[in-house]
C-alpha positions as CSV (number, residue, x, y, z in Angstrom):
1,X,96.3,104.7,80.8
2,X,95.5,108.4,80.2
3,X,92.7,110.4,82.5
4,X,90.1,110.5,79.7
5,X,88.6,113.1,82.4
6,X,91.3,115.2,82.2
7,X,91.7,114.9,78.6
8,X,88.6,115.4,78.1
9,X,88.6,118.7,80.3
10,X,91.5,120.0,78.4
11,X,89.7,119.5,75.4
12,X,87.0,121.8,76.4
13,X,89.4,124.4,77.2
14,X,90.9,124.5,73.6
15,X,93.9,121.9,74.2
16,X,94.8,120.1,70.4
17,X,97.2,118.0,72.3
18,X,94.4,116.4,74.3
19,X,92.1,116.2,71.2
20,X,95.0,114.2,69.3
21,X,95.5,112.2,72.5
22,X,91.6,111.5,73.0
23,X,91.2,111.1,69.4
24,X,93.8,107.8,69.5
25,X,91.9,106.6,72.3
26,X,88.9,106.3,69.9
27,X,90.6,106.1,67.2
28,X,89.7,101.9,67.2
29,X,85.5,102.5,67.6
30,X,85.9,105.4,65.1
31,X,87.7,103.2,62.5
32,X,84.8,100.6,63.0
33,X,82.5,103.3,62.1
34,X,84.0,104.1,58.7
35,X,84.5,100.3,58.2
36,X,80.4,100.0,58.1
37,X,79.8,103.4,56.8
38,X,82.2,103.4,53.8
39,X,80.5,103.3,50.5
40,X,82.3,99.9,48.8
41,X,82.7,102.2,45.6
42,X,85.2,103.3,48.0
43,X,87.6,100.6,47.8
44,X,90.6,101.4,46.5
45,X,90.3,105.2,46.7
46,X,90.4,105.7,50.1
47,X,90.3,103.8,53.5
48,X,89.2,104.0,56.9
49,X,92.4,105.6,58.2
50,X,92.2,108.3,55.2
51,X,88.9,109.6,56.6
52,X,89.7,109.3,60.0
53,X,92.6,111.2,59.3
54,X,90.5,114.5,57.5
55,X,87.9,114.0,60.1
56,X,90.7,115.1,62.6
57,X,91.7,117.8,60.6
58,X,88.5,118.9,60.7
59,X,88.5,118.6,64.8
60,X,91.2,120.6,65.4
61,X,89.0,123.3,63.2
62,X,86.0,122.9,65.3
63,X,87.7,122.5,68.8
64,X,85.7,125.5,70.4
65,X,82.5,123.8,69.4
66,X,82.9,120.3,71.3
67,X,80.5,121.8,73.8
68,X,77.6,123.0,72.1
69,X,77.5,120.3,69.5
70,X,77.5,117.4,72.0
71,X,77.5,118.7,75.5
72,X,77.2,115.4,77.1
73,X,80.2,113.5,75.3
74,X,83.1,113.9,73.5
75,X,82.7,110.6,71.4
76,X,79.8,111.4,70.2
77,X,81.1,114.4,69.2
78,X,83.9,113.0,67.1
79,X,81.6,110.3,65.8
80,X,79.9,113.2,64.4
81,X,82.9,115.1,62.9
82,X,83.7,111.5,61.6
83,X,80.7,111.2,60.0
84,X,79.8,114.5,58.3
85,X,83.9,113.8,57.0
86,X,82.6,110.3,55.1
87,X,79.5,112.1,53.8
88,X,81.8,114.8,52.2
89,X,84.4,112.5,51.1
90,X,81.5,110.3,49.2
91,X,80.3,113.6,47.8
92,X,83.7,114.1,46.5
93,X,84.5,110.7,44.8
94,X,80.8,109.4,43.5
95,X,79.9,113.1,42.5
96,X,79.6,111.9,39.2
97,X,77.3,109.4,40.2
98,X,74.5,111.5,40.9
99,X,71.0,110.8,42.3
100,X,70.3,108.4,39.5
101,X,69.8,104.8,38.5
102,X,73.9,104.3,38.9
103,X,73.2,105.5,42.8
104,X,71.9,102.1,43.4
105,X,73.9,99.0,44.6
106,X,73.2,95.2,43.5
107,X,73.8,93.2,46.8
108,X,72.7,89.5,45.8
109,X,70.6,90.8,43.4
110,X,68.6,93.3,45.0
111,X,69.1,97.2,45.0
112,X,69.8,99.4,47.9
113,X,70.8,103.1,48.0
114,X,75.2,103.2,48.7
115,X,73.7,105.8,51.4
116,X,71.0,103.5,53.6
117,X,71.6,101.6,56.6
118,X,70.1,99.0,54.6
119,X,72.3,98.6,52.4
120,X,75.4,99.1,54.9
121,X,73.8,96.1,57.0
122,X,73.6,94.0,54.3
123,X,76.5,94.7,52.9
124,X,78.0,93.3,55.5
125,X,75.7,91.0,57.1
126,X,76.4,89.0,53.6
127,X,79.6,90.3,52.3
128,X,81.7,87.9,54.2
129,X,80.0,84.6,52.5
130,X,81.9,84.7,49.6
131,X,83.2,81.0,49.1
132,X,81.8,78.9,46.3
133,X,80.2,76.7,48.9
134,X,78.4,79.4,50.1
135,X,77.0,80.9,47.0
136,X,73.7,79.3,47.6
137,X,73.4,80.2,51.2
138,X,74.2,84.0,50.1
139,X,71.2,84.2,47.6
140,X,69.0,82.0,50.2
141,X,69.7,84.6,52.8
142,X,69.4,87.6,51.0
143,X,66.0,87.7,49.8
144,X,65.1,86.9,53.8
145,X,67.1,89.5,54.9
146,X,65.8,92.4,52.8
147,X,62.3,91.8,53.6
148,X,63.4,92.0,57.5
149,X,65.0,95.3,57.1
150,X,62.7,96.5,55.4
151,X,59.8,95.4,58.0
152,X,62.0,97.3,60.4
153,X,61.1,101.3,60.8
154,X,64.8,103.5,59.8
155,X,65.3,104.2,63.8
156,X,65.1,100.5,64.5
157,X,67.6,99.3,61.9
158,X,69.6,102.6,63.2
159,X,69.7,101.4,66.3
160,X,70.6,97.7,64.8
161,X,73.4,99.0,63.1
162,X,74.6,101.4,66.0
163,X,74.6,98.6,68.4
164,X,75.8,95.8,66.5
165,X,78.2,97.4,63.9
166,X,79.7,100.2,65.3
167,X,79.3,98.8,68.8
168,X,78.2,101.8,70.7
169,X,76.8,101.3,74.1
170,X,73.0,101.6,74.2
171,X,73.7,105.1,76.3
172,X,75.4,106.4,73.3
173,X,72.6,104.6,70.4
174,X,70.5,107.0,73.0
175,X,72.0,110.3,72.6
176,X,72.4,110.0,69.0
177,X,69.4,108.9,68.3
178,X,67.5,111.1,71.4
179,X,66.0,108.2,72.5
180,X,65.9,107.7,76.5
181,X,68.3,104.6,77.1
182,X,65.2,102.5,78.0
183,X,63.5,103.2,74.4
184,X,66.9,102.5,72.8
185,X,67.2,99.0,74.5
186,X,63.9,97.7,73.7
187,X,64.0,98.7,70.0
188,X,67.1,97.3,69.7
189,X,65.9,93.8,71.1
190,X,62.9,94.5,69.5
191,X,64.8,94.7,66.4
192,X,67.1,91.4,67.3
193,X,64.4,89.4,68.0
194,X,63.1,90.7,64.3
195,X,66.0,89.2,62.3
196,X,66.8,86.6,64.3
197,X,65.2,83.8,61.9
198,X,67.8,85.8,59.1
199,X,70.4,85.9,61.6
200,X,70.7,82.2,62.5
201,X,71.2,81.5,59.3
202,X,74.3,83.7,58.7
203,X,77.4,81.9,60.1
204,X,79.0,84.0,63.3
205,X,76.7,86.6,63.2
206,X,74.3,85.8,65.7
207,X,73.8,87.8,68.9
208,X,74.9,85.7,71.8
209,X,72.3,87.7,73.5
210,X,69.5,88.0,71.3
């Protein structure tokens, strides 16, 4: 098991071997990250280990600023490499999709910008109920579900997603979001306890805590 202390030390002094080892040791919560964020117009052009690999590119370009872009954690800091890497790349591939009509998604019949946390939670809150037999229980659902997110203020379904998709600690939803750790936990119950009459009904998906 590598000192991530060290690592992460050796990072701040410029080291790209301890960036490439740091960035395998994240490399599993990162790819979850792109798995939620990816726009599924996606599919098929690029994956999760395509944008993971540019956003380290991209690292080794902005090793000197690991510091003063996020001072208190070096995750965070490739979470957000990682991220501004996905918004480029959807730039990139759906440029000629532009802020139009065609920028909207169809998920069960209702429309959600490819770019909303909305739409990424739904996407995948429902995208695994794809059987015939659960046809019916997809369009049931969905119409419940988009009226909960949308109930729920943009930090609340950020920290939602943050906590249940990319499965960041509530520390981290914190510093992301600049929340202190108390005001992250009780939106994010808060936000639980919101869905959880949508949530029940979506097979494996419930919070064993909620």
């Amino acid at each position: 098991m590598p000192d991530i202390e060290e690592l992460e030390q050796r990072l701040i002094e410029g080291d790209r071997a301890a960036l490439a080892e740091l960035f395998q040791v994240h490399y599993e919560r990162l790819w979850r990250i792109v798995h939620f964020r990816l726009d599924p117009r996606m599919h098929g052009r690029i994956d999760a280990d395509d944008v993971l690999q540019d956003a380290f590119i991209d690292a080794e370009k902005r090793i000197t600023t690991v510091l003063h872009e996020s001072p208190g954690s070096v995750f965070i800091w490739l979470r957000l490499i990682v991220n501004q890497t996905l918004t480029d790349l959807h730039r990139k591939h759906l440029m000629a999709q532009k802020r139009s009509a065609k920028k909207e998604i169809r998920v069960n019949h209702q429309k959600y910008s490819s770019e909303s946390t909305s739409f990424a939670l739904s996407f995948h809150l429902l995208g695994h109920l794809t059987s015939p037999s659960q046809a019916v229980l997809r369009t049931e659902i969905s119409e419940n579900l988009e009226a909960a997110l949308s109930s729920l203020s943009e930090i609340d379904r950020e920290v939602l997603a943050l906590r249940h998709f990319e499965e960041l600690t509530n520390s981290e939803t914190a510093q992301i979001l600049n929340l202190t750790p108390q005001a992250a936990s009780v939106r994010y119950i808060r936000a639980i306890k919101h869905l959880k009459h949508v949530l029940t009904a979506i097979p494996g998906l419930m919070p064993e805590d909620a």
